[in-house]
Structure formats: structure tokens, C-alpha cells
C-alpha positions as CSV (number, residue, x, y, z in Angstrom):
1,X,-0.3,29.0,15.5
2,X,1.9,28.7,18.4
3,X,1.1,29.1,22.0
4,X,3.6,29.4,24.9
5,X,4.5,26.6,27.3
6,X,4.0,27.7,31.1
7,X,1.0,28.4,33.3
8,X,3.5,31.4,34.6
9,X,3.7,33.3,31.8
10,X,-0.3,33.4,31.0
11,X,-1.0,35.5,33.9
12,X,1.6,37.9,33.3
13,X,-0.6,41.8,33.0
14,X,-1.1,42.7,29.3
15,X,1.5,45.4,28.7
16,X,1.2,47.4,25.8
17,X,4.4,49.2,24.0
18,X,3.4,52.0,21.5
19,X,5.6,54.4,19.9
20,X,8.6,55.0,22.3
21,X,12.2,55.3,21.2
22,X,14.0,51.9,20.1
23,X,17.1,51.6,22.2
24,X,19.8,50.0,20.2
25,X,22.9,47.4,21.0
26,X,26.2,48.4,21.2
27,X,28.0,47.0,18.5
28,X,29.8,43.4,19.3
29,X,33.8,43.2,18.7
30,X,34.5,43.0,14.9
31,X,30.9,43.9,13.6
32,X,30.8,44.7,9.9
33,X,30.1,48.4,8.9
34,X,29.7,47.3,5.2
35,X,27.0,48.5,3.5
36,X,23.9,46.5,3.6
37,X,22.0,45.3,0.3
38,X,19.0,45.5,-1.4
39,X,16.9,43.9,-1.9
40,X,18.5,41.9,0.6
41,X,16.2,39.7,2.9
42,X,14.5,36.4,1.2
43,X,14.8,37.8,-2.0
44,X,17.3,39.4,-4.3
45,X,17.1,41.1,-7.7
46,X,19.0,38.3,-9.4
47,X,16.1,35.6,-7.9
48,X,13.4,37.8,-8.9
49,X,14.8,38.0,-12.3
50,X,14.8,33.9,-12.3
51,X,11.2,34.0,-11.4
52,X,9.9,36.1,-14.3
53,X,12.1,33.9,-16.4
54,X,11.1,30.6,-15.5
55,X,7.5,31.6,-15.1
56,X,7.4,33.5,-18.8
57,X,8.8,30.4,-19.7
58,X,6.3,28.0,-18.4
59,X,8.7,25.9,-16.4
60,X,8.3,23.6,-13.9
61,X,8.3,23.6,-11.1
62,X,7.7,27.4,-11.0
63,X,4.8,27.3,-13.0
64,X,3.3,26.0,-10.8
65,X,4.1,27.7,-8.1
66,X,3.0,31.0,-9.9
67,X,-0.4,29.0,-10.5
68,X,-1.1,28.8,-6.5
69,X,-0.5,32.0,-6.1
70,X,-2.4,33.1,-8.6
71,X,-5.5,31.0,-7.1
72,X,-5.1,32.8,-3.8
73,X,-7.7,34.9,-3.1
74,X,-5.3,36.6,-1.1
75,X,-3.3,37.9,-4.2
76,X,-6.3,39.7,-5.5
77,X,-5.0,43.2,-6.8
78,X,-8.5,44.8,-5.2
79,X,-7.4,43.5,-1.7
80,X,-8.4,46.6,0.6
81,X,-6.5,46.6,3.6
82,X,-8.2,46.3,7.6
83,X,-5.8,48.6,9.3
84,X,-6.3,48.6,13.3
85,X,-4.5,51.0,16.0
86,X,-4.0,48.5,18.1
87,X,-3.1,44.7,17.5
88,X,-3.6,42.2,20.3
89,X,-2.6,38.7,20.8
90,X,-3.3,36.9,23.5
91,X,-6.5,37.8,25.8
92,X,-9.3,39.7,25.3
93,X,-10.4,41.3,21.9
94,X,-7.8,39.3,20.2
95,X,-7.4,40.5,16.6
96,X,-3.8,40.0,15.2
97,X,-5.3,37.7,12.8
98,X,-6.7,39.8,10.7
99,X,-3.0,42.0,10.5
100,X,-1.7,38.4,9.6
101,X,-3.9,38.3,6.8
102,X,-3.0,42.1,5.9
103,X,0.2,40.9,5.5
104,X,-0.2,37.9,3.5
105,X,-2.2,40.0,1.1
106,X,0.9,42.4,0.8
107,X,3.3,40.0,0.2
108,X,1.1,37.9,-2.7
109,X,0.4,40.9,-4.3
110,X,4.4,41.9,-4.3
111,X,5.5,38.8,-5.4
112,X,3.0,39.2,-8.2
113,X,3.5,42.7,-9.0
114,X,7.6,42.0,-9.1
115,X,6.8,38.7,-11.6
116,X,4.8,39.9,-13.9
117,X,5.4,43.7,-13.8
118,X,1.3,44.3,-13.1
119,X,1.1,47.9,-11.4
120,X,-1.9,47.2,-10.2
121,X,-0.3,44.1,-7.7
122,X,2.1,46.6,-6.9
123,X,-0.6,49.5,-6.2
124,X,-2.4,46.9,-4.0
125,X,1.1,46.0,-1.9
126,X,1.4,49.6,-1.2
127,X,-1.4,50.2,-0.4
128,X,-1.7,48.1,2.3
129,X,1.1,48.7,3.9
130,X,0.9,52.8,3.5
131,X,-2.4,51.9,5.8
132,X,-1.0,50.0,8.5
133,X,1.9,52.4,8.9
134,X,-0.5,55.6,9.1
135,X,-3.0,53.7,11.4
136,X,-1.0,50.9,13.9
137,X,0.5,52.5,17.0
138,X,1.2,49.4,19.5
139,X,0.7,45.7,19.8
140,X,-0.5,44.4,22.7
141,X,-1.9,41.1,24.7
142,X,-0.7,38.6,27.1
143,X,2.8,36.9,26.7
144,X,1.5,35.8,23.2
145,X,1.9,39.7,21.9
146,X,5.8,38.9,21.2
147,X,5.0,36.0,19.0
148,X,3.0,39.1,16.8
149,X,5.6,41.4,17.0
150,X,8.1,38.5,15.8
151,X,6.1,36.9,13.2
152,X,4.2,39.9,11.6
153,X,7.2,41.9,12.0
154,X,10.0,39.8,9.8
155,X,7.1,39.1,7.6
156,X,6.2,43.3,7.0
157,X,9.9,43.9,6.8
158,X,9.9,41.3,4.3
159,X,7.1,43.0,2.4
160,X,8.7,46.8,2.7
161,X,11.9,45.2,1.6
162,X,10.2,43.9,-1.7
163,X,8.5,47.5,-2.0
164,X,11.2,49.9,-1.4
165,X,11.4,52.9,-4.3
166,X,7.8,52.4,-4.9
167,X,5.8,55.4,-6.3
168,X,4.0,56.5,-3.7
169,X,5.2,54.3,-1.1
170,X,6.0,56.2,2.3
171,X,9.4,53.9,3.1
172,X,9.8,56.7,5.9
173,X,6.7,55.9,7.8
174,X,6.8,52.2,7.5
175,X,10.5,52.5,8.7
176,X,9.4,54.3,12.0
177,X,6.5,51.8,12.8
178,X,8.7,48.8,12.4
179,X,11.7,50.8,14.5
180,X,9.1,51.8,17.3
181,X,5.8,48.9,17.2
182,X,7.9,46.0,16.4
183,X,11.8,46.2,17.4
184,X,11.1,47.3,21.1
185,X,9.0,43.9,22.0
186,X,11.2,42.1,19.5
187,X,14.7,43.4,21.5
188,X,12.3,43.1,24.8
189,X,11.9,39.5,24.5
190,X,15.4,38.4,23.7
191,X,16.7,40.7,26.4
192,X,14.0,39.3,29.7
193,X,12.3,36.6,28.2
194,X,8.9,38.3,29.7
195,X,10.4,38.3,33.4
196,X,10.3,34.3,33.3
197,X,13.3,32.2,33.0
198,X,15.7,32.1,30.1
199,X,14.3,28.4,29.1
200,X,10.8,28.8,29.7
201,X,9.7,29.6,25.8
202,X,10.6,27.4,23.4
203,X,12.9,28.2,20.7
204,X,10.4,29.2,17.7
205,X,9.5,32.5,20.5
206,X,13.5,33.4,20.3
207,X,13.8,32.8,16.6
208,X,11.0,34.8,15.3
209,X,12.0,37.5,17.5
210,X,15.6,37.2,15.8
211,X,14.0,37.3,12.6
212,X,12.5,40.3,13.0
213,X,15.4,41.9,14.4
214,X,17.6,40.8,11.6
215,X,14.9,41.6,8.9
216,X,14.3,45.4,10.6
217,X,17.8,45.6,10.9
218,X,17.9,45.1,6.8
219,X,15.2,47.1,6.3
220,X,16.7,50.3,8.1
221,X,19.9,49.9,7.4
222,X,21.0,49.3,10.8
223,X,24.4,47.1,11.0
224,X,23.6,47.2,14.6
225,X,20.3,45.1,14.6
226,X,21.8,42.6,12.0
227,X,25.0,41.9,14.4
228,X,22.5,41.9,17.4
229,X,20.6,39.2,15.5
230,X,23.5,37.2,14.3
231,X,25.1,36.7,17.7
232,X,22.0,35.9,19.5
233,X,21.7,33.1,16.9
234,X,25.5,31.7,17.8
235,X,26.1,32.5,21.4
236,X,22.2,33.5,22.7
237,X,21.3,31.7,26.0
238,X,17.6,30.9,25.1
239,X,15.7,28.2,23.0
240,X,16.3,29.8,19.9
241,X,19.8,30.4,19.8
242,X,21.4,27.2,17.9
243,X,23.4,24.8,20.0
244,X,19.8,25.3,22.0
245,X,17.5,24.5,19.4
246,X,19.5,21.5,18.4
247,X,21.0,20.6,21.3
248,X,21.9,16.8,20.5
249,X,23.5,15.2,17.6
250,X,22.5,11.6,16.4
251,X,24.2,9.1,14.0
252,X,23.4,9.5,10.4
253,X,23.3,13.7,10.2
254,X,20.7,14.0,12.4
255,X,20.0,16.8,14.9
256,X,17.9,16.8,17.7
257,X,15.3,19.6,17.3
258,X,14.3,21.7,20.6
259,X,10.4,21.2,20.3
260,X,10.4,17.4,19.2
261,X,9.1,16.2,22.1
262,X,6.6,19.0,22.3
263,X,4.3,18.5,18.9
264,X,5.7,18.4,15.5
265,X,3.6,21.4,14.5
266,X,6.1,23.2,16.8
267,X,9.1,21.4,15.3
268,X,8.1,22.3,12.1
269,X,7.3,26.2,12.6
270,X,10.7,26.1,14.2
271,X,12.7,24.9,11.4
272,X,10.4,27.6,9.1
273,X,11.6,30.5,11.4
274,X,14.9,29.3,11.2
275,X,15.7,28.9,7.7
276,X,14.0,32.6,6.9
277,X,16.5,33.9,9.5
278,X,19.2,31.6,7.5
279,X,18.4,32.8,3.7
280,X,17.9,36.4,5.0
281,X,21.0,36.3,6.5
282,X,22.8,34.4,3.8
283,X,21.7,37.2,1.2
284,X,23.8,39.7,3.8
285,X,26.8,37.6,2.7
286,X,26.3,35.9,6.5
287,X,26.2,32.7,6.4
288,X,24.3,31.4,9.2
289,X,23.2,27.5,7.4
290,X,26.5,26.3,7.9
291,X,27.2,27.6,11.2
292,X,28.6,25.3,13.9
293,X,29.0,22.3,11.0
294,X,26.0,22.9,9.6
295,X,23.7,22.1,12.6
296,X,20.6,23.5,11.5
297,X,21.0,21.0,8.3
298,X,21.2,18.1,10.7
299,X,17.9,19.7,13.1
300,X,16.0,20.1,9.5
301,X,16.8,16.7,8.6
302,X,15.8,15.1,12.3
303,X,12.1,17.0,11.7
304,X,12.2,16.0,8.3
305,X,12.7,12.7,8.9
306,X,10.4,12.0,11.5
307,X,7.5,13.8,9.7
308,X,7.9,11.3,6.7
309,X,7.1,8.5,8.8
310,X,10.3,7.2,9.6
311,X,11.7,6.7,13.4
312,X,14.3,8.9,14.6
313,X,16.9,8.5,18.0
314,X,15.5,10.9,21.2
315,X,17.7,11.7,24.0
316,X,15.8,12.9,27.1
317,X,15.6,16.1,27.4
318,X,15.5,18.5,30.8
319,X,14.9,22.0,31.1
320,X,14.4,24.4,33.4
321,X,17.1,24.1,35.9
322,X,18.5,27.4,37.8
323,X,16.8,30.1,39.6
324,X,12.7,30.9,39.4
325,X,12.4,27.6,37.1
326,X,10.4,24.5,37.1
327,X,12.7,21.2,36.2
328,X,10.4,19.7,33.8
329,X,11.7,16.6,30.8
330,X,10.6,15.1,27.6
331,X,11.7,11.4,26.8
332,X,10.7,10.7,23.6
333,X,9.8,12.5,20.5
334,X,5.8,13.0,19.9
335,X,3.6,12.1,17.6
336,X,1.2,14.8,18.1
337,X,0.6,16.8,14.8
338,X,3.2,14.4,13.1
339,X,3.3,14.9,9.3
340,X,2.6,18.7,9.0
341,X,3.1,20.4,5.4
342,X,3.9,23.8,6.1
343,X,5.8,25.6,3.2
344,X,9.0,26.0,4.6
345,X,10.7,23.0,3.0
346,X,11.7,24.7,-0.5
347,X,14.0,26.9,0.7
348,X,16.0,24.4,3.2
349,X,16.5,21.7,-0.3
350,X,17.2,24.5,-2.2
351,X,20.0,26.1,-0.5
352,X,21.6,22.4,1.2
353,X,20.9,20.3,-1.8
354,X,20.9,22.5,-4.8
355,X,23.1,25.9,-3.7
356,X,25.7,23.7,-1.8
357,X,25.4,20.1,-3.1
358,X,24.8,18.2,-0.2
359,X,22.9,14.9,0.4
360,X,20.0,15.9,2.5
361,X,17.4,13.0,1.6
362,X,15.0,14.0,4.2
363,X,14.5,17.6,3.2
364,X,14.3,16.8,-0.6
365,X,11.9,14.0,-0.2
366,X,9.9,16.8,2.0
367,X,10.1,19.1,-0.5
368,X,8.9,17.5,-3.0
369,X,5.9,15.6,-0.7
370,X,4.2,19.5,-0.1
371,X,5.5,20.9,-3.6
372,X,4.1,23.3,-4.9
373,X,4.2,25.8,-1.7
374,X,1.1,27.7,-0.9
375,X,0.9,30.2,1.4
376,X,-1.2,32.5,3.8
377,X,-4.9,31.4,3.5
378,X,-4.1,27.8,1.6
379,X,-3.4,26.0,5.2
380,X,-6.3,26.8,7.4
381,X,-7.9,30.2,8.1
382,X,-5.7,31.1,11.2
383,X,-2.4,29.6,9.3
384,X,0.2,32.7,9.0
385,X,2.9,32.0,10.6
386,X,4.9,31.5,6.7
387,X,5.1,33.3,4.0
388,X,5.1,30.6,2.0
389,X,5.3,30.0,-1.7
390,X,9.0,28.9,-1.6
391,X,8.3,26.2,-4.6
392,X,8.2,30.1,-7.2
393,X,10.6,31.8,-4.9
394,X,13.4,29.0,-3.9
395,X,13.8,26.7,-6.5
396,X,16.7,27.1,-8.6
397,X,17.5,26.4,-11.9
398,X,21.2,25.1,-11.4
399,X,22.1,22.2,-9.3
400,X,25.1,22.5,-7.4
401,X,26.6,19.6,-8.3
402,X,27.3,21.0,-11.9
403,X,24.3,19.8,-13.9
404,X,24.1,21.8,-16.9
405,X,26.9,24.3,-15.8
406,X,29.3,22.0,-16.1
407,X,28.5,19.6,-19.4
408,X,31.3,16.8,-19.1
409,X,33.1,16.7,-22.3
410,X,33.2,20.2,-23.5
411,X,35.5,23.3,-22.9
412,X,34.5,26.0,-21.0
413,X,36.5,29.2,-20.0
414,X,36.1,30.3,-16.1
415,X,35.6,34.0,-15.5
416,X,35.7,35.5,-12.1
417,X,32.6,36.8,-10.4
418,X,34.3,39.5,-8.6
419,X,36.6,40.0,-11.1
420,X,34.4,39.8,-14.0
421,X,37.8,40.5,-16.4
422,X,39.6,37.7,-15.3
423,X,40.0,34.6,-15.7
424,X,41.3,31.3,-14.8
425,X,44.4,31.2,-16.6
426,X,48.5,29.3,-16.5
427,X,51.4,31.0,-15.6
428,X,53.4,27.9,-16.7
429,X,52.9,25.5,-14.5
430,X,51.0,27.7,-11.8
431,X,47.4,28.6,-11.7
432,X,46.3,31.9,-11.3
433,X,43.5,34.7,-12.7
434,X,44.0,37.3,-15.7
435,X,42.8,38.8,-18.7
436,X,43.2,35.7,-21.1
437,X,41.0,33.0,-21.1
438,X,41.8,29.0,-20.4
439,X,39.4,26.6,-22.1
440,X,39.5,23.7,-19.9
441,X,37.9,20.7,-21.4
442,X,35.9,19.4,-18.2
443,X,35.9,15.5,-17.6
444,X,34.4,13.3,-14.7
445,X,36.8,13.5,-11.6
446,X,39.9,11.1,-11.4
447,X,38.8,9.9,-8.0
448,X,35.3,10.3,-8.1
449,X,33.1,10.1,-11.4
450,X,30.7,12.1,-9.7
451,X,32.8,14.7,-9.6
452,X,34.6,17.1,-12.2
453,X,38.3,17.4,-13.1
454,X,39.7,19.8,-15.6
455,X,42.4,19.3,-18.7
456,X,44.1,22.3,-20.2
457,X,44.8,22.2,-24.4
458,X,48.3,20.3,-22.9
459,X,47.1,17.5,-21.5
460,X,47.8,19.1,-18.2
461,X,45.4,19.0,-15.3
462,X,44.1,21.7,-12.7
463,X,45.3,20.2,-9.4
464,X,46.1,21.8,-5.9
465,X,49.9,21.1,-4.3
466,X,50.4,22.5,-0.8
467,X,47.4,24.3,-1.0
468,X,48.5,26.2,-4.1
469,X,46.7,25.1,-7.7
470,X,48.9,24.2,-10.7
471,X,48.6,22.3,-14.1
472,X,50.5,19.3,-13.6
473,X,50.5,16.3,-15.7
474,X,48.8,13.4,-14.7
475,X,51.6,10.6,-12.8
476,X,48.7,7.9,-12.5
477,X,49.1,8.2,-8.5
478,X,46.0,8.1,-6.4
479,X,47.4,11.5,-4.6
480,X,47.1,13.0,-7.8
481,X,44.6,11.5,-8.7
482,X,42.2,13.3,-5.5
483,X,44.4,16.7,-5.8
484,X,42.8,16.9,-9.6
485,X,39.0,16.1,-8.5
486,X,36.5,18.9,-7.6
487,X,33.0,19.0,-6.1
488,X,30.8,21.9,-7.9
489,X,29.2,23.5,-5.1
490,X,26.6,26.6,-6.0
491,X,28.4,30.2,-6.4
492,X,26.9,33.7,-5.5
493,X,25.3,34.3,-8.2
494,X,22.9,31.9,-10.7
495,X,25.8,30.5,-13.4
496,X,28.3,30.6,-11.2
497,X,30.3,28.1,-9.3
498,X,32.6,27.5,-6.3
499,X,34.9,24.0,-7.0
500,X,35.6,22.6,-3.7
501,X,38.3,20.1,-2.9
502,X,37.7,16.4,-3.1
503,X,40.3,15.1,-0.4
504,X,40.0,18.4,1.0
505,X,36.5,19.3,2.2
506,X,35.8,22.7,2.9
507,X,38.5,24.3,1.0
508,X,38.0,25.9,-2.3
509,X,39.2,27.5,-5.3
510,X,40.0,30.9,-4.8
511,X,41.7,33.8,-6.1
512,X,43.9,36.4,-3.9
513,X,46.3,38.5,-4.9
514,X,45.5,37.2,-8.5
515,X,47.0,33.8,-7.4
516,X,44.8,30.7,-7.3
517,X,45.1,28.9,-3.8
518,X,43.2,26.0,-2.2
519,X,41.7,27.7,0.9
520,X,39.7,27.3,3.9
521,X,36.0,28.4,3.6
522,X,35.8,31.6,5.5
523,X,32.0,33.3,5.9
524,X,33.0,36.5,4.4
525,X,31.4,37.8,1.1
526,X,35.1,38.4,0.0
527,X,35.6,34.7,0.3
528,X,32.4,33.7,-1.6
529,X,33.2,36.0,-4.2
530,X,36.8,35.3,-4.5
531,X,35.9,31.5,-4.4
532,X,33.1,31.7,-7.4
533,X,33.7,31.4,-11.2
534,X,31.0,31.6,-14.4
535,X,31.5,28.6,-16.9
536,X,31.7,30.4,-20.0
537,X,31.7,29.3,-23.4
């Protein structure tokens, strides 16, 4: 479990906040009033579905993921919750572990009841949470109370998330707790960073704030919270906020993480809080992973990397300049707690390496070193701070780099996502969506046999031309050569994907205006959707 950095902020009085009104942000410039989805936070429908499926099946890795979680005691249907009125962290009569637990419970039994359709998991989730909405009023303690009210409160939000339309589960009730017990110390924080100064906490004390903001936000279908979430993590002036929590770059992909010279249980929980905030975000249609060049990739690989045993660069690091702060500085990266397996690594490979196709060694070889995931109660008796069991939850059946999606050597038809009528099609020479269906036989790429280029029944291949695609017959040049070779990257939906520009990275595939054009990646739903095809038969 974490505990926070200065001598200052221990004495601060215990202040308790109990059930007054939530004050919400105003709205930034431009913030989305779309409607928000559900379920939306870690998990969707669709990766539900590919649970039960793979699990029914017997595959692996999932398998045995569902296996851990069965051997949890946690995940025992006749778990009776330990509801308190009051949760403190920090000082005397301590006792937020045992809402920790509470919660872990909830969440094992969830994933179970949604898996295998047993009512009584799902009686058991709601059960638990119906009690610790009708019995907790405030959450209390020294400094350490925010680190509660952030943890425990993206992790219950998760849980209602999962639950919501229930029989018998009082949504209302569990809304008003999380809107009046959690959000107030969750905003509090992020807002006056406890009275001390903006770099006194490290950055896991932002980010689970943030996610709990974000996941609340989801939860209550407040746009508000989400935006309020979204541009702390880009433009927020504390540790969490990212250009903060990786604030150097190294050679070789690497990024810097904020609490490496700290102890790598730190670095670790950091990079945990991080990618929930990421995937719950991503699942809004945000897309929060590949923000700033994908920074948090590079910070996840630095931790990664280091944790495996291998050295990594360290630039000295100061903090704590300006007013009512101690200068203090790290100069090298410590080897206290190095090679931590905390379940957090299944959901970083699976959305870098497997939804978008990128080499991220460190993370994979992570992965696989604490695969499969446990969770509450399999890491030590006071480990909560994950949810855990990302090895059944993350891992997805379709690589993004095509796999069995895209079979080299057959034909395959490509119908829109968003446009689930359409199709990939030739208006003579020019590419462009519609009702009749293109077999394109798919073949390795002309410039890179690792990647996919695609022939219509003319001999004619897919290529882009000033940013427009067209079916153009090969000349033999090595301009057309790159213009006609694709990366798959993952799409928005499992069996979909997005075909991204070899010479051209970062531009896709896309339809608009029933046209097909080679554009720049936006972070807009509208983009991903436009951008993402189903190989069909």
C-alpha cells in the first residue's frame, strides 16, 4: 500500500467529509455532451461476451485466469459483507482495509456472476454493495484518507458499473454515496493537494484520484467529471498529470517514471492506476494511451524494464521548488522493492501490443512473467490497491498485427463497422464504401512482408495517392510499392480492423463522405469507427 512522502502532510488534523453536496466543474472549452456508455469503464459487453467464450471453451490463457479466480476465497458466492459508517485511513482506528476487501469480494463475485451467468455470484455482488451504500457515510484519517477515497472509489464504481440493472440492486443509493463520500475528497485533492504544495505527493495520489473521478463520472453519467478527469491527466500541474509522471524521455522508447527513484513498488502501483484510468477512458472513445506520443507506453516500458532485471538511463530528478516547498532530488533509480508482480501488466500488453500492434518487449515479457493475474487477497493480506485478474479480463483473442483476421492468401470482403451495410468497394479506379462487396485477396505487403497488401479480382492493388485510396496497378516502383502496404492495427470492436499506412504512420483507412481517404488519426469515436473494417468471408 502506499504511503505519502512528507513529514508535513502527516500532521495535518484528520478531517472527515460526510455527505455534503458535490460541487461540480464547469465544463472545459469543447467538452463532449455525447452520451456516455455502458458498460463503459474496464469492461464492455463485447469483452464480457469474449470471456464466457473463451472460458466455455477452455482456452488459454483465460482458462486459467478463470481458475484463480475461482480459487479465491474472495469469490465465494456466501461472502457477507462488513459494512462500517465510517472508513479511516491513516491514524487511529484504521480500518479501510477491511472496505478494500468488501470490494474485492464484489468485484470477484461480478466477474463471476457475468461469466458464468450464476445468480448466486451476482446476488453476492449486490449484496455487498446494497450494504455499504445503506451503511458508509464519510471517510476519514490523516492525509492517507484520499488514497481511500481514490482507490476504493474507481474500484466500487467499477463494481456498480458491472452491476447496473440488477434485480434488486439500489443503483440510486450507490450513485449518491459515490457523488457525496468519494467525489468530494477525490475533487478535494486534485483541487489543494491537502494545503501542501502542488509536488509534495507523488503521482499515484493524483492518479487514483483521477480515476475515481473519471470512473464516478461514468458511473453517473456526468460528462462533467469525465472532462474534469481527462484534462487533469493532459494539462494537471501535479505528479499525476502525464508530462509529470513521465517527465523525461530516454533512448530506446523509454520514459522516465515519476516514483523510480522512490521504490519500485510505487513505480509499479503507478503504472496500475494509470493504465485503469487509460482503458476506462479508452472504452469512452478517449483515448488517453496514446496521448502526447504515447508517453505512458514509454513510462510502462522504463518500469517494465527495470523490474525484469535489466538497467535503465536516470536523469536526476528535483522537486519541490516554489513557494512553502522543500527542494529535495533523486539521482538514480532504486532498487528497493525491485521486481514486484502486481497484476497490472495484462491490460498495458494487451491494448499496446495486441489492440494496436506495437513492439513493447518489456511489457509483454512482464506480462507473461506474472501471467495468470490474481487479484485482491492473492498478493499479501493488506494488497488492494488492483483489481486485478487482467490475464481473464484483458487478453484478447486477435492480434493486431492481423493474425487470424487477416489469413495471407485468401479473399476476404471488408465491411464497415459503423456502416455495417457497406463495404469497401471500386468506383473505377477510386476507392470508396457501398453496398457491394470487394473480395480482396490479401498478400504480404510489397514493402514489408510483415505487413499486408491487398489485390482486387483485376490484378489491381489498394494503394493511397495524395492521401486518397485507389486501385492502381502495380509499376514495380518502391513509391508504390510503400503506398500499397498496410499495418493491421486492432479496430473497435473484436474482428475488426483499422489498416494503417506503412510510409505513412499514423494515418489510416477511413471512410467519410462514403469516400475512402488516407487520414490523420484523430481521438474521436467517429474517427475510430470510420477507420475500422470486419474481414468478412
Amino acid at each position: 500500500m502506499t504511503t505519502q512522502p512528507s513529514r508535513r502532510s502527516l500532521l495535518k488534523a484528520a478531517v472527515t467529509v460526510g455527505a455534503g453536496a458535490a460541487v461540480l466543474p464547469a465544463l472545459p472549452a469543447g467538452a463532449s455532451a455525447a452520451a456516455l456508455k455502458h458498460p463503459g469503464m474496464l469492461h464492455t459487453q463485447p469483452d464480457f461476451d469474449r470471456m464466457r467464450a473463451q472460458v466455455n471453451a477452455g482456452a488459454q490463457p483465460w482458462k486459467a485466469g478463470w481458475d484463480k479466480l475461482v480459487a479465491n476465497s474472495r469469490s465465494k458466492s456466501t461472502w457477507k459483507a462488513r459494512p462500517v459508517e465510517t472508513v479511516v485511513r491513516g491514524g487511529t482506528g484504521a480500518n479501510h482495509v477491511q472496505l478494500a476487501i468488501d470490494v474485492a469480494a464484489a468485484y470477484q463475485n461480478a466477474l463471476r456472476w457475468k461469466i458464468s451467468g450464476d445468480k448466486a455470484h451476482g446476488d453476492a455482488a449486490r449484496d455487498i454493495l446494497n450494504a455499504w451504500s445503506a451503511a458508509l457515510k464519510a471517510v476519514t484519517g490523516n492525509a492517507d484518507r484520499f488514497l481511500a477515497a481514490g482507490i476504493q472509489g474507481w474500484q466500487l464504481a467499477n463494481v456498480g458499473e458491472i452491476m447496473r440493472g440488477y434485480p434488486g440492486f439500489d443503483l440510486d443509493r450507490f450513485k449518491k454515496m459515490m457523488l457525496t463520500v468519494f467525489y468530494p475528497l477525490n475533487d478535494r485533492f486534485l483541487r489543494g493537494h491537502n494545503d501542501a504544495c502542488i509536488t509534495n505527493y507523488w503521482a499515484n495520489w493524483d492518479l487514483c484520484a483521477m480515476a475515481s473521478i473519471l470512473a464516478i463520472g461514468i458511473l453517473c453519467d456526468d460528462q462533467a467529471k469525465v472532462d474534469q478527469a481527462v484534462e487533469y491527466f493532459k494539462h494537471g500541474k501535479g505528479n499525476g498529470a502525464i508530462m509529470n509522471a513521465v517527465p523525461f524521455l530516454h533512448p530506446g522508447g523509454l520514459g522516465q517514471w515519476q516514483e523510480s527513484g522512490r521504490d519500485q513498488g510505487h513505480a509499479s502501483l503507478g503504472i496500475g492506476l494509470m493504465g485503469v484510468l487509460c482503458e476506462m477512458a479508452w472504452n469512452q472513445g478517449i483515448d488517453l494511451y496514446g496521448y502526447a506520443d504515447d508517453r505512458f507506453m514509454k513510462g510502462a516500458q522504463y518500469v517494465a524494464k527495470y523490474n525484469l532485471g535489466e538497467s535503465v538511463p536516470f536523469t536526476t530528478y528535483k522537486w519541490g521548488t516554489g513557494q512553502n516547498c522543500a527542494p529535495r532530488e533523486q539521482t538514480e533509480v532504486s532498487a528497493a522493492g525491485r521486481g514486484m508482480n502486481d497484476p497490472v501488466w495484462a491490460l498495458l500488453y494487451n491494448h499496446y501490443g495486441v489492440r494496436r500492434g506495437l513492439p513493447v518487449p518489456h511489457i509483454e515479457a512482464y506480462g507473461k512473467r506474472v501471467a495468470p493475474e490474481g487479484g485482491g487477497g492473492d498478493y499479501g493480506g493488506s494488497k488492494y490497491d488492483h483489481l486485478g485478474f487482467g490475464t481473464l479480463t484483458f487478453t484478447r483473442a486477435t492480434a493486431a498485427g492481423g493474425g487470424g483476421l487477416l489469413p495471407k492468401g485468401v479473399s476476404r470482403a471488408f465491411q464497415s463497422v459503423n456502416r455495417p451495410k457497406a463495404y469497401i468497394q471500386a468506383a473505377g479506379a477510386v476507392g470508396r464504401i457501398g453496398a457491394t462487396a470487394l473480395a480482396l485477396r490479401i498478400v504480404p505487403g510489397l514493402s514489408d512482408a510483415k505487413g499486408y497488401s491487398f489485390v482486387d479480382s483485376e490484378g489491381r492493388y489498394l494503394r493511397h495517392k495524395d492521401f486518397l485510396v485507389r486501385f492502381d496497378t502495380n509499376d514495380g516502383t518502391a513509391l508504390f510499392k510503400r503506398d500499397a502496404t498496410f499495418h493491421a492495427r486492432q479496430g473497435t470492436v473484436d474482428g475488426s480492423v483499422r489498416l494503417e499506412s506503412a510510409n505513412y504512420p499514423g494515418r489510416f483507412v477511413r471512410h467519410r463522405d462514403d469516400a475512402l481517404r488516407l487520414d490523420k488519426a484523430e481521438d474521436t469515436t467517429l474517427f475510430r469507427g470510420d477507420s475500422s473494417f470486419k474481414p468478412t468471408a
